[in-house]
C-alpha positions as CSV (number, residue, x, y, z in Angstrom):
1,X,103.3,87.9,131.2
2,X,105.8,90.7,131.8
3,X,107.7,90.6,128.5
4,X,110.8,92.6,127.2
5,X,111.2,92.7,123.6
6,X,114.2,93.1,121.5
7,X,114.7,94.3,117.8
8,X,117.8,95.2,115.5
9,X,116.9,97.0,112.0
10,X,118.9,96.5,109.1
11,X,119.9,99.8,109.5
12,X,122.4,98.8,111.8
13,X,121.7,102.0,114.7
14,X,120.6,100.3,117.6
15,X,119.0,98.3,119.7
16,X,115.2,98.6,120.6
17,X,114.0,97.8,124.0
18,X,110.1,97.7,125.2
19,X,108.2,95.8,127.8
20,X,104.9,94.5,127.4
21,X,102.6,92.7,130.0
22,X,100.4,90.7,127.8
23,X,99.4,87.2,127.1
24,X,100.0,87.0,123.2
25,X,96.4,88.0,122.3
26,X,95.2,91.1,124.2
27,X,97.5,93.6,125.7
28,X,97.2,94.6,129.4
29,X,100.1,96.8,129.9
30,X,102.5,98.7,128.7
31,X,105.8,99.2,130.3
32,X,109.1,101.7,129.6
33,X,111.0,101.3,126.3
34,X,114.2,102.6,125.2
35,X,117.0,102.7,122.4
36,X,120.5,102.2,122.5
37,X,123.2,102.9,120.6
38,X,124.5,99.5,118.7
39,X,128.5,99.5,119.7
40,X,131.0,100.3,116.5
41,X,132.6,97.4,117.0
42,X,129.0,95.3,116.6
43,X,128.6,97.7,113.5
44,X,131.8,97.1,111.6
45,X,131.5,93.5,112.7
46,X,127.9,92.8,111.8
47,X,128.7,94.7,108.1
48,X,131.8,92.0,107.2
49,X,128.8,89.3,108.7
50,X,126.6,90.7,105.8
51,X,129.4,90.8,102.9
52,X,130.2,87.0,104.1
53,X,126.2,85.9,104.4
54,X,125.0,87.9,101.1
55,X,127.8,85.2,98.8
56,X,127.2,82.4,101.6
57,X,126.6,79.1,99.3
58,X,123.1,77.2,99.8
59,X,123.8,74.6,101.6
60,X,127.2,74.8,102.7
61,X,128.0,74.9,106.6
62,X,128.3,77.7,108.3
63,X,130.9,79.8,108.8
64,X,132.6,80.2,112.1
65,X,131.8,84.2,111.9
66,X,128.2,83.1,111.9
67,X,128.5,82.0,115.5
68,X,130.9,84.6,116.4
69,X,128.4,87.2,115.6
70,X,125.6,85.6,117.1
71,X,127.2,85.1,120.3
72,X,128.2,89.3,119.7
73,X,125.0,90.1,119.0
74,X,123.8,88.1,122.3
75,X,125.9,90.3,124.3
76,X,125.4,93.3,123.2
77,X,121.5,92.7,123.9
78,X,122.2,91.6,127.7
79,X,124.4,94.9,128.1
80,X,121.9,97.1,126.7
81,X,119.1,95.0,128.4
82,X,120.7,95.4,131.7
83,X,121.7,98.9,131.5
84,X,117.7,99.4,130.7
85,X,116.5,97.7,133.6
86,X,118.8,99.3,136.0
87,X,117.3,102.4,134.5
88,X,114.2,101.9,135.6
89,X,115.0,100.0,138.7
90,X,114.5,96.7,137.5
91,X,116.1,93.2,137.3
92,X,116.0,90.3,135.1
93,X,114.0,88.5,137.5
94,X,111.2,90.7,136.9
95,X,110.9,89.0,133.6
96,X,108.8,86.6,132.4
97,X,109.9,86.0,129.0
98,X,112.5,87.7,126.5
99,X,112.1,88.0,122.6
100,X,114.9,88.9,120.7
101,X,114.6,89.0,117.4
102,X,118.2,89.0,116.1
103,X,120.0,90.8,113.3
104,X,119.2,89.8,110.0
105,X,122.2,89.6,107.8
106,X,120.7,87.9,104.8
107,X,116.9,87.4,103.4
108,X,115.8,85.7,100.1
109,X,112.6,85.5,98.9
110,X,111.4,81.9,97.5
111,X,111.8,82.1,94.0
112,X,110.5,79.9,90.7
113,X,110.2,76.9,93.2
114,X,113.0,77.2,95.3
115,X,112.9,77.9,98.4
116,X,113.5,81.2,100.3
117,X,116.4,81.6,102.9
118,X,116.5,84.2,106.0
119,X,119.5,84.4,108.9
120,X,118.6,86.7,111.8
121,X,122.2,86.2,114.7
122,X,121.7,86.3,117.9
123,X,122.7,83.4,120.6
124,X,119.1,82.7,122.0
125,X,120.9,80.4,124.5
126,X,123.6,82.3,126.0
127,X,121.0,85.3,126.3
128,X,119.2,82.7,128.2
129,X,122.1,81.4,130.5
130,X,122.8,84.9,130.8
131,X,119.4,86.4,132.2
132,X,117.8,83.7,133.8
133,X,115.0,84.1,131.8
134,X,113.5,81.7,128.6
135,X,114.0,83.9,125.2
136,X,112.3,83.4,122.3
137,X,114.5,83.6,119.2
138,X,114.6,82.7,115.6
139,X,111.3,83.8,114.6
140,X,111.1,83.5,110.7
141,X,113.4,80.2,110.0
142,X,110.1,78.0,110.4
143,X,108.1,80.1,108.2
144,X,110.2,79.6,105.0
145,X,111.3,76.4,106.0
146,X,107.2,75.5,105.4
147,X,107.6,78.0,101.9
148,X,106.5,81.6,103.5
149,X,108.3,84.6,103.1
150,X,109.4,84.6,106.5
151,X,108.1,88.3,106.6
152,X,106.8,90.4,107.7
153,X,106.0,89.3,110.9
154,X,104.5,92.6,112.7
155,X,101.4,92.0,111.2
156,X,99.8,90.1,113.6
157,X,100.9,93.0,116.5
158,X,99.4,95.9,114.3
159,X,96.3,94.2,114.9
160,X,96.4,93.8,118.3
161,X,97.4,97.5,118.3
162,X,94.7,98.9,116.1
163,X,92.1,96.6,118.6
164,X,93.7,98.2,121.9
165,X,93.5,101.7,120.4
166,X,89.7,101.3,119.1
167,X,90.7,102.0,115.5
168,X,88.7,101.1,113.0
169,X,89.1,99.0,109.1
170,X,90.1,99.5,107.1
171,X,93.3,100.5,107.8
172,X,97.1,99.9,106.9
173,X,100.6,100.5,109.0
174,X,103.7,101.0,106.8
175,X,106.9,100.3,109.2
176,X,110.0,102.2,107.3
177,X,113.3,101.1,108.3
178,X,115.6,100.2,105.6
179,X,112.9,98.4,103.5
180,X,109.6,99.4,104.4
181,X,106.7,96.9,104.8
182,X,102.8,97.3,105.0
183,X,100.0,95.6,106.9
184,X,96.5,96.0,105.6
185,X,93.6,95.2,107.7
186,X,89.9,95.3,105.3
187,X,88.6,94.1,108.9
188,X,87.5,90.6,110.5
189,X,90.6,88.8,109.9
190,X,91.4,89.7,106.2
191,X,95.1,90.8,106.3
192,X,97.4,91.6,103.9
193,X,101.2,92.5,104.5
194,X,103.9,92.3,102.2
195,X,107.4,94.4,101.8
196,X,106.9,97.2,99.4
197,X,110.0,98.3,98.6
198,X,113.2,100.0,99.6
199,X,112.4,101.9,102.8
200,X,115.5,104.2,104.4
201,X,118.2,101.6,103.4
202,X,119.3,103.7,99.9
203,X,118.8,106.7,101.3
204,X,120.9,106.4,104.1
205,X,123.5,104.2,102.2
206,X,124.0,107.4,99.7
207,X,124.0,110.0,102.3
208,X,126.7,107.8,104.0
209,X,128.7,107.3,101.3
210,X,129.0,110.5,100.0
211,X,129.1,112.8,103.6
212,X,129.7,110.5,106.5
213,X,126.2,110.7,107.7
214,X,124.0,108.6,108.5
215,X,120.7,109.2,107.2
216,X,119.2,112.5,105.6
217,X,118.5,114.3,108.7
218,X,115.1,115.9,108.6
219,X,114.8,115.3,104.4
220,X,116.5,118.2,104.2
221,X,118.9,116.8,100.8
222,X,115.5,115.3,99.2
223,X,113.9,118.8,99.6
224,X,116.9,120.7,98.1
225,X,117.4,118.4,95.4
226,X,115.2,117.3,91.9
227,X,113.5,113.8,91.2
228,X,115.1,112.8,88.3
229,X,112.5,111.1,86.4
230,X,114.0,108.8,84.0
231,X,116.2,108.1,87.2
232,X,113.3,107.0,88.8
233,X,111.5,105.1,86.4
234,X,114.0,103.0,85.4
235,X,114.0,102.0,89.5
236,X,110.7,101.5,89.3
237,X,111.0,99.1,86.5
238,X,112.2,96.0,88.8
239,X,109.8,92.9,88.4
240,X,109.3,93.1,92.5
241,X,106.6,95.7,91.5
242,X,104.4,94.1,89.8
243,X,104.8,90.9,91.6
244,X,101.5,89.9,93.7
245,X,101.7,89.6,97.7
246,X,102.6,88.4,99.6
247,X,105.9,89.0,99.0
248,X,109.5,90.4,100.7
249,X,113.1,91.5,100.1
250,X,116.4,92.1,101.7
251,X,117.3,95.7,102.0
252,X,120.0,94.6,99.5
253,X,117.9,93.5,96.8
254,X,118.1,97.0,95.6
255,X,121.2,99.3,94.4
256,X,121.3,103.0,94.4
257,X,123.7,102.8,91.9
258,X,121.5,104.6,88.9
259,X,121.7,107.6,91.1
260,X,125.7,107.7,91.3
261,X,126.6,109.9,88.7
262,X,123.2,112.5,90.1
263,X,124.5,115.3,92.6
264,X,123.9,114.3,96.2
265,X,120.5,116.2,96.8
266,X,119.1,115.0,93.4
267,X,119.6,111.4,94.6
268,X,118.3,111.4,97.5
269,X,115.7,113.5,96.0
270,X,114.8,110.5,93.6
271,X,115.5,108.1,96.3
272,X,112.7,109.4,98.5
273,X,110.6,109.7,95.5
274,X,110.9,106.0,94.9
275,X,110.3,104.9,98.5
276,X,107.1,106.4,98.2
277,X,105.8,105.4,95.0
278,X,107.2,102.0,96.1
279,X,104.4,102.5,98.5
280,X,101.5,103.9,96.2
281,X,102.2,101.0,93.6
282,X,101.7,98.7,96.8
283,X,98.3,100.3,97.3
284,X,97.2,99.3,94.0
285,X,96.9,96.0,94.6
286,X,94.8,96.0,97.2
287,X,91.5,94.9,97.0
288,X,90.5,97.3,99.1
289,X,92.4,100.6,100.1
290,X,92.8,101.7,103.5
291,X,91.3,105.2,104.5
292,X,94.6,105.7,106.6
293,X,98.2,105.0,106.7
294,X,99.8,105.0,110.1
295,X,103.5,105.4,109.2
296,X,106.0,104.1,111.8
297,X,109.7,103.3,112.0
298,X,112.3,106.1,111.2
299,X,110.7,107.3,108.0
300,X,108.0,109.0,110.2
301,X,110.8,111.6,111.1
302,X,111.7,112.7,107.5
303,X,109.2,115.1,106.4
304,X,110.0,115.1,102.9
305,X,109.1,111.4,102.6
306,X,105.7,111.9,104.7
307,X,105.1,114.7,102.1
308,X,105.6,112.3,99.3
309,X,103.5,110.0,100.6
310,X,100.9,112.2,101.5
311,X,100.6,113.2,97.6
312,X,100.7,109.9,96.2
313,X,98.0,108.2,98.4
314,X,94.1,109.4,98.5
315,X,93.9,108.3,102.4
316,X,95.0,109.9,105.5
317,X,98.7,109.5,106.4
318,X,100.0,110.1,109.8
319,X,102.6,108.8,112.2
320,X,102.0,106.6,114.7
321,X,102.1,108.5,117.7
322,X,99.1,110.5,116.8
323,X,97.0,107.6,117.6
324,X,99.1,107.2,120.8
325,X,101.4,104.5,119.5
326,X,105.0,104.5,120.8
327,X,107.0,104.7,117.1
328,X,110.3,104.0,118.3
329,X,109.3,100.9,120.6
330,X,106.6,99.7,118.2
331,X,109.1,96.7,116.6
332,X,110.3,95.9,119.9
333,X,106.7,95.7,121.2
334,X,106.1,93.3,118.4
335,X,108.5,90.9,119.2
336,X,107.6,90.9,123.1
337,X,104.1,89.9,121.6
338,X,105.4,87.2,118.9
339,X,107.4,85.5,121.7
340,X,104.4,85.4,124.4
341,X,102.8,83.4,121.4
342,X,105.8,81.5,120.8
343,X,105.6,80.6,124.3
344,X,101.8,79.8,124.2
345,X,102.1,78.0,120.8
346,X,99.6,80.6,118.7
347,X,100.1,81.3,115.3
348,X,102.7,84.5,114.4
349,X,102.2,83.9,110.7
350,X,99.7,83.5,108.2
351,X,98.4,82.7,104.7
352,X,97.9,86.9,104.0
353,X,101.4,88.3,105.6
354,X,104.0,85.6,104.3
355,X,101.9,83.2,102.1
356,X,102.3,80.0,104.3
357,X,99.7,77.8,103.7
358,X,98.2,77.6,106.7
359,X,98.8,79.9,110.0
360,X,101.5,78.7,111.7
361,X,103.4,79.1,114.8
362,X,107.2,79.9,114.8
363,X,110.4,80.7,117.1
364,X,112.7,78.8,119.1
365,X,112.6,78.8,122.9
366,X,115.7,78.5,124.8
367,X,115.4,77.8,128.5
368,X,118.1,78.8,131.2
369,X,119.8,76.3,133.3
């Protein structure tokens, strides 16, 4: 199947566009990929969505901006999707299959017996209508409705990847977008994957705050500025840490406000610092470490966290394109590949990557006409 694949960070800068040709196991082909921008309005919109979701009752019914966003959300997909095609002198009709994974606005981890809730907008049916082609939505809702995590979901993609590519076990992918997850692979079909931390999300949130920017362009605040220790440490301190995997967050779970009263370089300094030993406390409890990190997602383009990670992890750590993979289309290639095996009924999670008991297919399919 030709498929395009959609995917919307929680840090809220765009929308990612890649087309597959595969089948949901192997991968035959693949096609162009692309970014664009996500509109201010969808920005300033999709931030009052997250106020509204993050105190959203268990339970109670939906909001009306729920829908509203979704149906947003939809749109702004099938603009960007059709100014892509055009682009490279393609129609919907050359489709197969769309997967879109949707914007999260709120993730909770199952806790002490209760169960975990995740919301990713985006009007699966309207995109539907809209294109004329069937699009997989709603991928993680299944997952914890059954008591996963409901992420991470890339997992099973990395290792479709890493068998393309000819890489060998064992071997682990961090993704950093604004929190930053890990898949292991000890080889066969042992898998671990988990969220270990904060990824970009504080970073950028400071950098924002305090200079209108949106991220730390190039590192160049964490390399100017000092890791506070104590700062640090006391970051480090959160239960999250220590818990076992599988295991996830919501890029809100975590506050940079112990860094408020730090000047601007030293918190993004310590910031950095604590993405990355985020990461080496995630490699501890492995069973067994990989011999190298392939670091994707925008954290691959700030050097100062590379270099962090580089000195807290005894394995080879390296982005993604140089083992050939497309780092800005990676996520989008994901979800192409989760929705062909949505379509096809094959598992897209599993006991090691969001502790579901058994693996377990996932996704809603919404059919035009």
């Amino acid at each position: 199947m030709r498929v395009l694949g959609f995917m919307t960070g929680t840090s809220l800068d765009g929308i990612d566009m890649a087309i597959l040709e595969t089948d949901g196991e192997t991968l035959q082909g693949f096609g162009p990929a692309a970014e664009a921008p996500l509109p201010d309005a969808l920005r300033d919109l999709l931030a009052r969505t997250i106020e509204v979701a993050l105190k959203h009752p268990r339970g109670a019914p939906d909001p009306p901006l729920f829908a509203e966003t979704a149906r947003a959300v939809a749109e702004a997909h099938f603009a960007a999707g059709s100014a892509f095609l055009r682009a490279y002198r393609m129609d919907w009709s050359d489709l197969d299959l769309v997967g879109m994974h949707g914007q999260t606005v709120l993730h909770e981890r199952p806790s002490a017996g209760r169960p975990g809730r995740t919301l990713q907008l985006g009007d699966g049916e309207w995109l539907a209508m809209a294109t004329g082609v069937p699009v997989a939505f709603d991928f993680r809702t299944a997952d914890v409705a059954a008591g996963g995590e409901g992420a991470p979901l890339a997992p099973v993609y990395h290792l479709a990847r890493a068998a393309a590519s000819g890489l060998p076990a064992p071997l682990a992918v961090l993704n950093v977008g604004g929190v930053a997850n890990l898949t292991c692979w000890a080889g066969g079909d042992r898998v671990v994957a988990f969220d270990t931390g904060p990824g970009n999300g504080l970073i950028d949130q400071v950098v924002l705050a305090r200079t209108g920017e949106r991220f730390d362009r190039d590192g160049r605040l964490a390399r100017e500025g000092r890791v506070i220790s104590q700062v640090l440490e006391g970051l480090l301190a959160h239960p999250y840490f220590a818990a076992p995997p599988p295991k996830s967050l919501d890029r809100y779970d975590f506050s940079p406000a112990p860094t408020e009263d730090l000047p601007l370089a030293d918190a993004v300094a310590t910031l950095t610092a604590f993405t990355a030993e985020a990461v080496a406390r995630a490699f501890s409890l492995l069973d067994t470490r990989p011999t190298s990190l392939i670091v994707t997602g925008g954290g691959r383009r700030n050097p100062a966290l590379m270099e962090a990670l580089s000195v807290r992890l005894s394995c080879t750590v390296t982005n993604v394109e140089s083992v050939g993979w497309r780092g800005d289309a990676l996520e989008a290639e994901a979800f192409a590949f989760l929705a062909a095996r949505c379509l096809r009924g094959l598992p897209i999670s599993f006991p090691g990557t969001t502790g579901v008991k058994a693996p377990m297919t996932g996704g809603r399919l919404a059919r035009p006409g």
